[in-house]
C-alpha positions as CSV (number, residue, x, y, z in Angstrom):
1,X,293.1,91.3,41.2
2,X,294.6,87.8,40.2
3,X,297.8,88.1,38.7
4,X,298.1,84.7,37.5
5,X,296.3,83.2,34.4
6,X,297.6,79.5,34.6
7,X,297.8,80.0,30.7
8,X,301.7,79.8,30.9
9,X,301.0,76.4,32.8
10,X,302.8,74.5,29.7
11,X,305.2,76.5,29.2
12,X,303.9,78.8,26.6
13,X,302.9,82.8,26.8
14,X,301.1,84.7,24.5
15,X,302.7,87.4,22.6
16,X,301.1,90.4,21.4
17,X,298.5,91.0,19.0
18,X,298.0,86.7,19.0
19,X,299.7,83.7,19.1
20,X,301.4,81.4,21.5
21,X,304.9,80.1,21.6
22,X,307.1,78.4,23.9
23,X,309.1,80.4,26.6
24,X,312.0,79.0,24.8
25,X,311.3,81.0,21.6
26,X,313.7,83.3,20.4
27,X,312.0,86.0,21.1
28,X,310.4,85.2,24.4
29,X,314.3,85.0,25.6
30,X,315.1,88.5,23.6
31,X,311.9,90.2,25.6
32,X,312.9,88.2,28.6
33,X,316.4,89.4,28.7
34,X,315.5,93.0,27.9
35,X,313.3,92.9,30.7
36,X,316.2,92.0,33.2
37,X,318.0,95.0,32.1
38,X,315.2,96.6,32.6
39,X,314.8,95.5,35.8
40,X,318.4,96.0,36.4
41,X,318.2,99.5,35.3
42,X,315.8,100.3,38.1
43,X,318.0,99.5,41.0
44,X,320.5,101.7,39.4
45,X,317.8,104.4,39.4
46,X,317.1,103.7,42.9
47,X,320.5,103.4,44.0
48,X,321.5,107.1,41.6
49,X,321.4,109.9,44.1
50,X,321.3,113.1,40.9
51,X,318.4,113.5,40.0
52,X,319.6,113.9,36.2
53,X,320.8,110.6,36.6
54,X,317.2,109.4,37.7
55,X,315.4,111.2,35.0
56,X,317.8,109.7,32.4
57,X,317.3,106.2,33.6
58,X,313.5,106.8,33.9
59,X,312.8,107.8,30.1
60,X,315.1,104.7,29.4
61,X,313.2,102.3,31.1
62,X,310.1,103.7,29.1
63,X,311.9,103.0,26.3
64,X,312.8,99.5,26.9
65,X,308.9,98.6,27.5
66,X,308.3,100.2,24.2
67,X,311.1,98.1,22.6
68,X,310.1,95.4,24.7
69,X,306.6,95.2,23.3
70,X,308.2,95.5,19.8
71,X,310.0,91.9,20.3
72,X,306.8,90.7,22.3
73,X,304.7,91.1,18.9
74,X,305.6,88.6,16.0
75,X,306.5,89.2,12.5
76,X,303.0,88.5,11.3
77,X,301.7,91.2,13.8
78,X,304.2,93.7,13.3
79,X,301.8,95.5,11.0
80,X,299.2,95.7,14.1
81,X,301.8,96.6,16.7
82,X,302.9,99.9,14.7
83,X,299.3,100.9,14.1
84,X,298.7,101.1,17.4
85,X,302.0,102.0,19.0
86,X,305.0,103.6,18.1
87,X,308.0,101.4,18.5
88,X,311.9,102.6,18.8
89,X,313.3,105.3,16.0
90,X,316.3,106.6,15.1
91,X,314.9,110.0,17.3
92,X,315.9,107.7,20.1
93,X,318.8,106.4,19.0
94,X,320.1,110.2,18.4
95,X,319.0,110.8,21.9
96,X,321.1,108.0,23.4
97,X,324.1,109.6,21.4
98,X,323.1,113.1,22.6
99,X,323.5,112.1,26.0
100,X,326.8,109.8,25.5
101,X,328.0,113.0,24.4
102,X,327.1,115.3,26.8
103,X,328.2,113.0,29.8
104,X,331.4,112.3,28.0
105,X,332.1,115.4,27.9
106,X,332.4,115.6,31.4
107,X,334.4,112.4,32.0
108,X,338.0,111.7,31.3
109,X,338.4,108.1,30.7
110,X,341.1,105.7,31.0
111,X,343.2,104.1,27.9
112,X,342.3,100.3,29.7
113,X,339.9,98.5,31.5
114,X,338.1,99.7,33.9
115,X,336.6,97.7,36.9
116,X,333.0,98.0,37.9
117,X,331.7,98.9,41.2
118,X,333.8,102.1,42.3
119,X,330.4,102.4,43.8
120,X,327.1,101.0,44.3
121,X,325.5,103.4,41.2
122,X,328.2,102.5,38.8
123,X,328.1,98.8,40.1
124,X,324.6,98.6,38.9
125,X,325.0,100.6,36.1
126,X,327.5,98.0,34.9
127,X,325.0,95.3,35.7
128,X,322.4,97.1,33.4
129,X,324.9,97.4,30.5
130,X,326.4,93.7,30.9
131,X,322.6,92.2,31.0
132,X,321.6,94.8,28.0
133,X,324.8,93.2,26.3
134,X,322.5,89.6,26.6
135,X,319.5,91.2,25.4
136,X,321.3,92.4,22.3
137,X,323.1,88.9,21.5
138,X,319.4,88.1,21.6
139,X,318.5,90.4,19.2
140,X,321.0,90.0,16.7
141,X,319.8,86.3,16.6
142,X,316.5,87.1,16.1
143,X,317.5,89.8,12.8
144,X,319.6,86.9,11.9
145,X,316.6,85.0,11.6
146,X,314.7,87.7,9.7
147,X,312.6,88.5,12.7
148,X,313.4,91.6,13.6
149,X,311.4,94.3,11.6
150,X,312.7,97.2,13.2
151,X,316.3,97.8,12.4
152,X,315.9,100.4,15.3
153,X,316.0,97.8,17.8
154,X,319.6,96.8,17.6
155,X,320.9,99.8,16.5
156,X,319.4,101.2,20.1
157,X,320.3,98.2,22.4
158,X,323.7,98.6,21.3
159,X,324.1,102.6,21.8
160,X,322.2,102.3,25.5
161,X,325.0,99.7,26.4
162,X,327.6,102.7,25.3
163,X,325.4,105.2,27.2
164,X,324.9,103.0,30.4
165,X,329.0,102.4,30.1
166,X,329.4,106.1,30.0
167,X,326.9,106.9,32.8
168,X,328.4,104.6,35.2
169,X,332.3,106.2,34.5
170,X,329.9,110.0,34.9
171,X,328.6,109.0,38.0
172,X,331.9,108.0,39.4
173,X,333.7,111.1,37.8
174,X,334.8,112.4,41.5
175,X,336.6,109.0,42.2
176,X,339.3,107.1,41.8
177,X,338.8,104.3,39.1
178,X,340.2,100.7,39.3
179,X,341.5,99.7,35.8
180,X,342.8,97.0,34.5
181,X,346.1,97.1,32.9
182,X,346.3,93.9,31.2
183,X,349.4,92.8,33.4
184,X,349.1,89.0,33.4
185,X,350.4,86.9,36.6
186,X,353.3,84.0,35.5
187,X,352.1,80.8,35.8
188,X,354.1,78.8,38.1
């Protein structure tokens, strides 16, 4: 099976349900950033040694293909896209606040900074958040631009960056965390 179609050869892509636009189009970047912290959240799957951890991170990587293919489908197809899919809902968003909640519960964190990588879970975890972070500026430019149908969206990118901030601090619960204190260094 060929996984190439040389139809991208010019630097456009397809987006769903019709059309083509340039890989520099709004919401090629906002899909293509979403997929990185897709991506991203894998290897902190792979790296995540509980399994609730792993299940967590699973059902949110099916829900950033779903919201992915939401931002792959342009205003004009919207309409087709929800006919045939269902796309992100507040039922998700209360389920990443459910489970900010829950693993909260179980983690004390500090009044400052904290640094990332306390270990190689969190590290990626981080990662996740910080490139979700960039799939969200995206997003809020594309509502901006009145190209954003589903108010769902943002509302969810932004609570998964809280929840993958909180799951990298529950992960490293039994460690010591580096924070920053805001100290700054005299210049010279």
């Amino acid at each position: 099976m060929k996984i190439y179609t040389k139809s991208g050869d010019d630097g456009t892509t397809g987006l769903l349900f019709g059309g083509r636009v340039s890989k520099t189009d709004p919401r090629c970047v906002a899909y293509g950033e979403a997929d990185f912290a897709t991506s991203a959240m894998g290897f902190a799957r792979a790296l995540a040694t509980e399994p609730r951890v792993q299940e967590m991170i699973l059902q949110l990587q099916r829900e950033m293909f779903t919201l992915s293919g939401e931002l792959a489908t342009g205003i004009e197809n919207y309409e087709k896209y929800t006919s045939t899919f269902e796309g992100i809902t507040s039922a998700n968003v209360d389920q990443l606040e459910v489970w900010i909640d829950e693993l909260g519960s179980e983690v004390e964190l500090p009044p400052n900074f904290i640094i990332p990588g306390a270990s190689p879970t969190s590290g990626a975890l981080d990662l996740a958040r910080s490139a979700l972070r960039g799939a969200e500026r995206r997003v809020v430019a594309l509502d901006q631009a009145g190209q954003l149908p589903n108010p769902e969206i943002l509302r969810y990118v932004n609570r998964l960056a809280d929840l993958l901030f909180m799951m990298a601090r529950y992960v490293d619960r039994d460690l010591p965390m580096e924070i920053v204190t805001g100290t700054r260094v005299k210049a010279d």
